[in-house]
C-alpha atoms as one frame of an Amber mdcrd trajectory, in Angstrom:
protein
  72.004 -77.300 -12.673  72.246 -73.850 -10.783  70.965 -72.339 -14.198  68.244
 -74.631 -14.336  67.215 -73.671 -10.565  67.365 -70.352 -11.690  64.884 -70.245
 -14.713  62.218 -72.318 -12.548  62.439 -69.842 -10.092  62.248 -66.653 -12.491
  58.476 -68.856 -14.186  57.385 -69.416 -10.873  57.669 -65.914  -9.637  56.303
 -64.492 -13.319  53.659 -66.720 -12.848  52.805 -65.453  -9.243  53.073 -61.732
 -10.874  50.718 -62.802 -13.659  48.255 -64.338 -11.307  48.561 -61.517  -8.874
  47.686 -58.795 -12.013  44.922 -60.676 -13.351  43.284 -60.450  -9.940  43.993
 -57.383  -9.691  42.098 -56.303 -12.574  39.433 -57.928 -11.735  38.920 -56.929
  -8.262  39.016 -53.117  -9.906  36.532 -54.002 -13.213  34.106 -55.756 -10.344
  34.115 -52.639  -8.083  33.745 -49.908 -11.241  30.955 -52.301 -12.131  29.183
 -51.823  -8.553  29.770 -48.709  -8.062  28.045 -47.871 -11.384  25.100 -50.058
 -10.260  25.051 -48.461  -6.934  24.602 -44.672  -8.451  21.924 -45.942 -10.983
  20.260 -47.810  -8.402  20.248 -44.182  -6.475  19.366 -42.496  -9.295  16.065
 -45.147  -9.476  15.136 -44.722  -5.889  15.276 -40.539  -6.076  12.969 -40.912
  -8.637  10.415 -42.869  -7.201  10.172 -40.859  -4.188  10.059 -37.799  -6.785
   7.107 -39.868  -8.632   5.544 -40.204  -5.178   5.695 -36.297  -4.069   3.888
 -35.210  -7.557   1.385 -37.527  -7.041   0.645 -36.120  -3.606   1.043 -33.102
  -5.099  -1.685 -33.555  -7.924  -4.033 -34.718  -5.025  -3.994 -31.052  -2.930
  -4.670 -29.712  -6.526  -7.397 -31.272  -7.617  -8.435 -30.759  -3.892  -7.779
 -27.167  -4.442  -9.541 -26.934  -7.953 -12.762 -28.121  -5.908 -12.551 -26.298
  -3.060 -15.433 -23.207  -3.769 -13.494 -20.560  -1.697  -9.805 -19.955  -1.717
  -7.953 -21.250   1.071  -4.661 -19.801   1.550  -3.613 -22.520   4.225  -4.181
 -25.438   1.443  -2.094 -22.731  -0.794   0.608 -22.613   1.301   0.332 -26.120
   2.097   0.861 -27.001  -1.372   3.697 -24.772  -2.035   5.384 -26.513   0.764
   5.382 -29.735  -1.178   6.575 -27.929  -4.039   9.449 -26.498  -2.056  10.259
 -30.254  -0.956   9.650 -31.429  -4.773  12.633 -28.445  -5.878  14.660 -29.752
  -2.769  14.595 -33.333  -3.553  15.617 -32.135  -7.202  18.682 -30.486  -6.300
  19.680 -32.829  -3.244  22.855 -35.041  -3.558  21.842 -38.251  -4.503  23.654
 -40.362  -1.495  22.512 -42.694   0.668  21.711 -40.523   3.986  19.981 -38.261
   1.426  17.938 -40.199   0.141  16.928 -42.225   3.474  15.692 -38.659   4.936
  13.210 -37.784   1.833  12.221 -41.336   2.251  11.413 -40.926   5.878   9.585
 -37.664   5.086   7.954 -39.398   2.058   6.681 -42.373   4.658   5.563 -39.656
   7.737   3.415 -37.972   4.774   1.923 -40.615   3.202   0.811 -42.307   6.612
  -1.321 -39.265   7.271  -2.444 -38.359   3.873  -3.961 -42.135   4.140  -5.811
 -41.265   7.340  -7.042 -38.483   6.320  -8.563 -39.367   2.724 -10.542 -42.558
   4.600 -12.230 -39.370   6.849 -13.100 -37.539   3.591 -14.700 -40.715   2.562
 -16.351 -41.428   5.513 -17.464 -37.230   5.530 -19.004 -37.330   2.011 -21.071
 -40.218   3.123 -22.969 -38.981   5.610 -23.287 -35.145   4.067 -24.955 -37.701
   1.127 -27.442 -39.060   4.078 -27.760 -35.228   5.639 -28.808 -34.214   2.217
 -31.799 -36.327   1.765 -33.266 -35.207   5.136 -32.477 -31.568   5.482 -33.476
 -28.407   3.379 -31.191 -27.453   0.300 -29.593 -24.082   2.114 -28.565 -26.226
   5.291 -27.030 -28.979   3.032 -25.141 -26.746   1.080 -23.575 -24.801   4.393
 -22.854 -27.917   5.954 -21.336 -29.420   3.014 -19.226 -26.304   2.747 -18.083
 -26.239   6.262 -17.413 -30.255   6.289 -15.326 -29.978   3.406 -13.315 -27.214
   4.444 -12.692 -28.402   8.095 -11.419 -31.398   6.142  -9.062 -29.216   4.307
  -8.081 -27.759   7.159  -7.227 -30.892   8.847  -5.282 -32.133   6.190  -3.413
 -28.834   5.828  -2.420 -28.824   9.239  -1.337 -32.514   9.378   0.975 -32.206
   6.311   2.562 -29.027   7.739   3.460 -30.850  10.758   5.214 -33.445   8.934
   6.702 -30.930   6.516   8.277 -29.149   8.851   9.437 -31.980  11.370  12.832
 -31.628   9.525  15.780 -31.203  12.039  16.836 -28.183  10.149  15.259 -24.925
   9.416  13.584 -24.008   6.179  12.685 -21.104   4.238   9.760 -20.815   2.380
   7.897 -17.906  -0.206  11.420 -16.738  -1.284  11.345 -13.795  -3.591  14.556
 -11.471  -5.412  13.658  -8.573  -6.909  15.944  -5.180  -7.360  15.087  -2.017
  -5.429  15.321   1.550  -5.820  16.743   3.233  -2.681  15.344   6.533  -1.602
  17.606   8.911   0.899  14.286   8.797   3.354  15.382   4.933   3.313  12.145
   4.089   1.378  12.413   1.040  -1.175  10.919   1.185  -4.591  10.845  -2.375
  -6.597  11.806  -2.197  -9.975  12.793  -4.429 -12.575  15.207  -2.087 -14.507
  18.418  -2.913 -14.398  20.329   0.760 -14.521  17.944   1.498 -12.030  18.128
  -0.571  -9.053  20.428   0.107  -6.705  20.200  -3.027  -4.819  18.630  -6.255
  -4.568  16.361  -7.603  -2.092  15.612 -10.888  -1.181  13.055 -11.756   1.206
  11.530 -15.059   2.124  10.113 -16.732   5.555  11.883 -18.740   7.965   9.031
 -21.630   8.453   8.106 -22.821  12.177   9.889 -25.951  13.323   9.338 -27.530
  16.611  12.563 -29.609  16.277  15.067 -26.557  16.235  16.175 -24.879  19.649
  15.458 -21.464  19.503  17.674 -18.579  19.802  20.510 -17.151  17.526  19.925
 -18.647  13.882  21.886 -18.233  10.431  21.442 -18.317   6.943  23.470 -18.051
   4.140  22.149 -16.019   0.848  23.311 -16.148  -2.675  22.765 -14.111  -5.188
  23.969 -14.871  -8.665  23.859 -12.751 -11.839  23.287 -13.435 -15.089  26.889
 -13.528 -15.656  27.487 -16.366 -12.992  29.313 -14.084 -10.573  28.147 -14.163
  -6.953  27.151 -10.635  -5.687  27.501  -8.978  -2.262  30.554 -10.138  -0.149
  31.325 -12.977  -2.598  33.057 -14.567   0.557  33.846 -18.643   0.732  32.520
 -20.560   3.334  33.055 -24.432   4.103  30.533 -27.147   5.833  31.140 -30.803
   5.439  33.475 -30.775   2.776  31.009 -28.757   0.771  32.505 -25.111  -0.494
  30.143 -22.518  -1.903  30.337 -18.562  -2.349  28.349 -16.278  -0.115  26.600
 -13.010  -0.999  25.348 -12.246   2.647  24.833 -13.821   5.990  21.251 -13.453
   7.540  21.442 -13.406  11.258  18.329 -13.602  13.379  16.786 -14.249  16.438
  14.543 -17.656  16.164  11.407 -18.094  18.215   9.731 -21.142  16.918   7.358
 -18.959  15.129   7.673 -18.297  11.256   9.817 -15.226  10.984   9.633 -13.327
   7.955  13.251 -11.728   6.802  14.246  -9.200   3.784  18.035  -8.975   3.154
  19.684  -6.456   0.610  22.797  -7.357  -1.467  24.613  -4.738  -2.767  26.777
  -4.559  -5.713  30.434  -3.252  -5.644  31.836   0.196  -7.281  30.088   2.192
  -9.449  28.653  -0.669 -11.890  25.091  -1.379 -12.509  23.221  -4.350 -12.107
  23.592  -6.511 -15.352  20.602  -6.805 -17.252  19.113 -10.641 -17.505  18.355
 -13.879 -15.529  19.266 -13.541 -11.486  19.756 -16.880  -9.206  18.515 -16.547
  -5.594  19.644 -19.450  -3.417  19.467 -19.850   0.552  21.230 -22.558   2.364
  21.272 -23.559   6.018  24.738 -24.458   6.208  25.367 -27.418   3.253  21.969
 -27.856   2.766  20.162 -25.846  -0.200  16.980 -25.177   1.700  15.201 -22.812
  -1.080  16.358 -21.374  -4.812  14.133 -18.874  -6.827  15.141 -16.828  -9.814
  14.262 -13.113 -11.381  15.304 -10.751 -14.219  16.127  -7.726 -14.779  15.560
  -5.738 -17.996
């Protein structure tokens, strides 16, 4: 009888173990199975905001290609999109990530609408001007309507560009220098004869950050993967990178523009090939560019 007790009590408990196992298993297939859906889902979303930017992107170049004077402001203006085009590419693709370009994506496209109803409304009434005034007055007035409207439009994306809470760098340029004794630098693109690099770019305006004591972090890879300079480790938010040099400056809510050299150690010489310029504001990756040396 005892015996019999025994055995129920072993099946009940293997049938618990069983049930408890099975659920088990599925509780872990159903949350692999939504967290894969969750990173595609991300991966969807990143790309339609990318899809988004390149349109907005291919507007300010067509506007560009029409434009009959060169406007460096619309210039700049579009290499700022670019810069947030290359940032969006290289961004983690997370939630809070994601929700920021999409906020910057919204801010942008809220004025770009505004504005292209004014160019509308603009080129309709230069068409009524032209019917009633001489040919040389149309054309300057034309000219000058269109590129106040440019103008406009520059200066409205900037100020959502750059309403980031973080500064940015923009223009960023590497190139290797010769170094005369008189302290003069000579650009060269030979490797055996640089003696240093120089990387030089422009801290962009931003309302939103406090001026006063600012930092940047510069790294310089060669084409052998190795990080040049002080090659030092430094942490923010659980992310890790390697350091070539620190650029410390004194921000005035005015674009700033900054050169840095990196040197490399001992006696070597620069390795000949592909160089990697990045520049981060703490964790965040705020511009890359790349040169070579022959």
């Amino acid at each position: 009888m005892e015996n019999n007790k025994t055995s129920s009590g072993l099946k009940i408990a293997l049938g618990i173990a069983i049930v408890l196992f099975l659920g088990t298993a599925f509780y872990t297939m159903n949350l692999y199975k939504q967290s894969n859906d969750d990173k595609k889902e991300l991966a969807e979303q990143k790309q339609l905001v990318m899809n988004d930017l390149n349109a907005m992107a291919k507007q300010y170049d067509e506007a560009i290609s029409e434009s009959e004077i060169t406007n460096n402001n619309l210039i700049e203006a579009r290499g700022r999109i670019q810069g947030l085009i290359d940032s969006l590419k290289i961004s983690e693709t997370n939630v809070k990530s994601l929700w920021r370009y999409k906020q910057k994506y919204v801010s942008l496209q809220k004025e770009m609408d505004a504005i292209l109803a004014q160019n509308d409304s603009l080129r309709i009434e230069n068409s009524y001007l032209a019917t009633s005034l001489d040919s040389t007055r149309v054309r300057l007035e034309e000219r000058t309507v269109f590129t106040d409207s440019l103008l406009v439009q520059n200066n409205a994306l900037a100020e959502v560009v750059e309403n980031a809470s973080i500064l940015n760098t923009i223009d960023l340029k590497g190139s290797g220098v010769i170094e005369r004794t008189s302290g003069k630098v000579i650009p060269t693109e030979r490797a055996r004869r640089a003696d240093k690099i120089r990387v030089c770019f422009t801290v962009a305006k931003n309302a939103l950050v406090q001026a006063g004591d600012q930092e940047l972090y510069v790294q310089v890879i060669d084409p052998k993967n190795n990080t040049l300079g002080l090659n030092e480790q430094v942490e923010f938010a659980g992310k890790i990178f390697n350091y070539s040099i620190i650029s410390k400056f004194n921000y005035e809510n005015a674009n700033l523009n900054i050169c840095e050299f990196v040197d490399i150690k001992g006696d070597s010489n620069f390795e000949k090939g592909r160089y990697i310029v990045n520049v981060y504001n703490q964790k965040d990756l705020v511009s890359t560019t790349e040169f070579t040396l022959k």
